[in-house]
VEXDO-300657 format. One record per atom (N, C-alpha, C, O): residue in three letters; y, z, x. Coordinates in steps of 0.1 Angstrom, whole numbers, plus 5000, padded with zeros to 4 digits. Example, Ala and Ser with C-alpha at 12.3 -4.5 7.8 and 13.67 -1.06 7.14 Angstrom:
% residues 2
ALA494350785132
ALA495550785123
ALA496750785132
ALA496750855142
SER497850715128
SER498950715137
SER500050795129
SER501150805134
//
This chain:
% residues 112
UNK128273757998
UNK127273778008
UNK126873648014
UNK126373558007
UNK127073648029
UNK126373528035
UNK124673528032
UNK124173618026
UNK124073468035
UNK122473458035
UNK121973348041
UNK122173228038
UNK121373398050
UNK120873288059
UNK119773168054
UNK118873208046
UNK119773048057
UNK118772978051
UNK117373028055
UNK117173118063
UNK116572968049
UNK115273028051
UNK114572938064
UNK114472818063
UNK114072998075
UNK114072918086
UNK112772948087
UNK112173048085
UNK111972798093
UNK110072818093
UNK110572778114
UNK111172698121
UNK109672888114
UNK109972848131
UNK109672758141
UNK110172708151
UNK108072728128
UNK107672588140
UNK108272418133
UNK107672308135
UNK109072428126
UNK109672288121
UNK111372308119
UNK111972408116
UNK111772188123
UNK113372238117
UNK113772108106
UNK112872028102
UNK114772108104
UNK115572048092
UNK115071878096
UNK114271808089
UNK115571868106
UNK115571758115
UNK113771658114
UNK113571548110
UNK112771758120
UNK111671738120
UNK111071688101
UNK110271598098
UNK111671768093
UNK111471748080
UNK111471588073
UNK110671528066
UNK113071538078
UNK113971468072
UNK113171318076
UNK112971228068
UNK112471298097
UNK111371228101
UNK110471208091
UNK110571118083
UNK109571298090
UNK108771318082
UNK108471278071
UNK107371228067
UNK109671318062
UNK109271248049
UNK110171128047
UNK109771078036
UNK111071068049
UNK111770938056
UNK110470818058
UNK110570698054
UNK109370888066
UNK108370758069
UNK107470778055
UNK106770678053
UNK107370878046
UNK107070868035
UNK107270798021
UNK106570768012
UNK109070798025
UNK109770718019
UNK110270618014
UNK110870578004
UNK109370578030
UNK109870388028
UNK108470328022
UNK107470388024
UNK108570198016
UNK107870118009
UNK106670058019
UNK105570028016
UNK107070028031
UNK106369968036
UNK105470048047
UNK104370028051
UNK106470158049
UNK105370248053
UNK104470278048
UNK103370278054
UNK104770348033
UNK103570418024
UNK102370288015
UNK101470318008
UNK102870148021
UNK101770068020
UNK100670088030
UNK099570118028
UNK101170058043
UNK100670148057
UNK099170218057
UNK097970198059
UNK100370338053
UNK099170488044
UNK098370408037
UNK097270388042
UNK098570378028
UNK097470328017
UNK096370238020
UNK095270248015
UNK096870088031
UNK095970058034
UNK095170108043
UNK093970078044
UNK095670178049
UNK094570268062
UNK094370378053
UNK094670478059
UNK094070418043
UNK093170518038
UNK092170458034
UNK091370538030
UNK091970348035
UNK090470228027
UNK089870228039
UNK088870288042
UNK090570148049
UNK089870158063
UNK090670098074
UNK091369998073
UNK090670178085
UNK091370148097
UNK091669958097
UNK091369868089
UNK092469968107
UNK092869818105
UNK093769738118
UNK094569828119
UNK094069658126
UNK094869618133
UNK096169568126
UNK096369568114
UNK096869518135
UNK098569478133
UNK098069348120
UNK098469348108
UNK097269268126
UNK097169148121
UNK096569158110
UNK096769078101
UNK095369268111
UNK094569268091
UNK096069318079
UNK096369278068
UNK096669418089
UNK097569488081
UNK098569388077
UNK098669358065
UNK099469328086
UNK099869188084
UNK099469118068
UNK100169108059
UNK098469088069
UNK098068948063
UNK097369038046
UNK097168968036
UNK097169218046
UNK097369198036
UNK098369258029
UNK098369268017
UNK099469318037
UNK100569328028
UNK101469228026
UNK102269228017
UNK101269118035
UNK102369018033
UNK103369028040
UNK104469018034
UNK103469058051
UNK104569128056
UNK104269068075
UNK103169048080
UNK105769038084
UNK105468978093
UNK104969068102
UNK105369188100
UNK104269058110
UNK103469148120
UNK104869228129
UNK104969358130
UNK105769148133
UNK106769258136
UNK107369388131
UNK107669488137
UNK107569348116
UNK107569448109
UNK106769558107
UNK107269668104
UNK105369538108
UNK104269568107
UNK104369668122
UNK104569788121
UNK104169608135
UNK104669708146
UNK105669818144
UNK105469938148
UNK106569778138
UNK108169858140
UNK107569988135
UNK107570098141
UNK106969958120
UNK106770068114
UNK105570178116
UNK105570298113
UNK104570088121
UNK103070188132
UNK103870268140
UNK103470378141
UNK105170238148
UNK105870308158
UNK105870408155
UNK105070488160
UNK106670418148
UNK107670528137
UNK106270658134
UNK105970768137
UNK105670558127
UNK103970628119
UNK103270708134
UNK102870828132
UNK103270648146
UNK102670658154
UNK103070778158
UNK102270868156
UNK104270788163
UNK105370848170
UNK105070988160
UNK104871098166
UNK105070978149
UNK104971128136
UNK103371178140
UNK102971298138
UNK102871118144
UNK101371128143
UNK100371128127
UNK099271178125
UNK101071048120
UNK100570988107
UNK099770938109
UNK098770978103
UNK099770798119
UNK098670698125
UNK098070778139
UNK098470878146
UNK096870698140
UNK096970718154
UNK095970548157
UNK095370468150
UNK096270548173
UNK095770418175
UNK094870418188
UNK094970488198
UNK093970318184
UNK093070308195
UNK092670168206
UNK091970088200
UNK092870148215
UNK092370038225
UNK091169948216
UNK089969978214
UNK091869848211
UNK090369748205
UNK090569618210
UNK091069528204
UNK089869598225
UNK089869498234
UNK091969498233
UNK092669598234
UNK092469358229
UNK093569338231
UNK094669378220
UNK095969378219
UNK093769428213
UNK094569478199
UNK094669608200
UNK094269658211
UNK095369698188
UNK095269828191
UNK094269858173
UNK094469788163
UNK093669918172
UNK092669958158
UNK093770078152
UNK094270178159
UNK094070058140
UNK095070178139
UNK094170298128
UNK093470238120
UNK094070408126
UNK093670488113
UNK094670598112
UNK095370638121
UNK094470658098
UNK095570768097
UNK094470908102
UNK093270908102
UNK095270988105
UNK095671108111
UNK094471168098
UNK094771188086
UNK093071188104
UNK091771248094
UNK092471408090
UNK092371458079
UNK093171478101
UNK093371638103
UNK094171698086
UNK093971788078
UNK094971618088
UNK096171638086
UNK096771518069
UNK097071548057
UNK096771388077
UNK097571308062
UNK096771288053
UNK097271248042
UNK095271298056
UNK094171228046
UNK094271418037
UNK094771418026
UNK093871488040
UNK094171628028
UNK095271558022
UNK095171508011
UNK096671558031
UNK097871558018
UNK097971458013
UNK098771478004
UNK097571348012
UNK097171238001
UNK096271287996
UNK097171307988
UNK094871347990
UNK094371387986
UNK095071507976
UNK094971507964
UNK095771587981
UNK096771687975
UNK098171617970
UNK098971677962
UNK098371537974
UNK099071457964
UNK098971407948
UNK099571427938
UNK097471327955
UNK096971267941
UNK096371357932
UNK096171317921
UNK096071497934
UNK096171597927
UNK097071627919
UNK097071617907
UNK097771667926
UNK100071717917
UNK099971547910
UNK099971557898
UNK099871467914
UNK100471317906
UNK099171357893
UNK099371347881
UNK098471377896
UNK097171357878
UNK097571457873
UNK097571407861
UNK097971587871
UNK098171697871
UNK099771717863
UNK099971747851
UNK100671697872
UNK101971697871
UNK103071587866
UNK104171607860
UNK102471487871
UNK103471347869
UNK102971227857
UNK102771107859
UNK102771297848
UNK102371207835
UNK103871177830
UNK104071077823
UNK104771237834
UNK106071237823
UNK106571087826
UNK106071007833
UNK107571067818
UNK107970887814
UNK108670877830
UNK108570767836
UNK109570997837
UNK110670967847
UNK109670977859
UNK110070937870
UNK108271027858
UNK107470997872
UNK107270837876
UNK107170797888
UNK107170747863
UNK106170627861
UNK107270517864
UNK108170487856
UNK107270457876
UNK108070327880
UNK107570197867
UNK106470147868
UNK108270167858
UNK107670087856
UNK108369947861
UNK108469857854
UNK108969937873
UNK109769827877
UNK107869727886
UNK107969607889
UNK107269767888
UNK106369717892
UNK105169657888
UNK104469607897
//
């Protein structure tokens, strides 16, 4: 018997793979983290991940573009914060499932 995949109408495979891809990367989900403390420009963000401001752009893009971030006109800078609707719940429902669910030895990086 064939069976069709299970298809959600308003996302496809494609939109998924975006999505959690920018979740995936290290430097992104620094991003997240520091903009969950408090909004921030290129250059705060910069200076406290350690990371060159270009890099720092490339990846607001990406963030931008998903609507993870969003950004605002601040004089010549842009002010970046995450997405209140939407990313701030699932970080919040994250850290739920992680206290909850990921005690086990294979959740816990200990390379860090």
């Amino acid at each position: 018997m064939n069976k069709k995949p299970c298809e959600v109408p308003f996302m496809n495979h494609h939109s998924y793979n975006i999505f959690f891809t920018n979740l995936a990367n290290p430097l992104k989900i620094g991003i997240i983290l520091a903009l969950r403390k408090k909004g921030r420009n290129v250059g705060e963000l910069s200076k406290e991940l350690g990371v060159e401001q270009s890099k720092i752009s490339h990846a607001l893009k990406c963030l931008k573009e998903c609507k993870i971030v969003e950004a605002k006109a601040d004089g010549k800078s842009r002010h970046y914060t995450l997405n209140k609707e939407t990313i701030l719940p699932m970080l919040e429902l994250i850290d739920k499932h992680a206290s909850v669910h990921c005690k086990n030895k294979c959740c816990v990086n200990h390379s860090h």
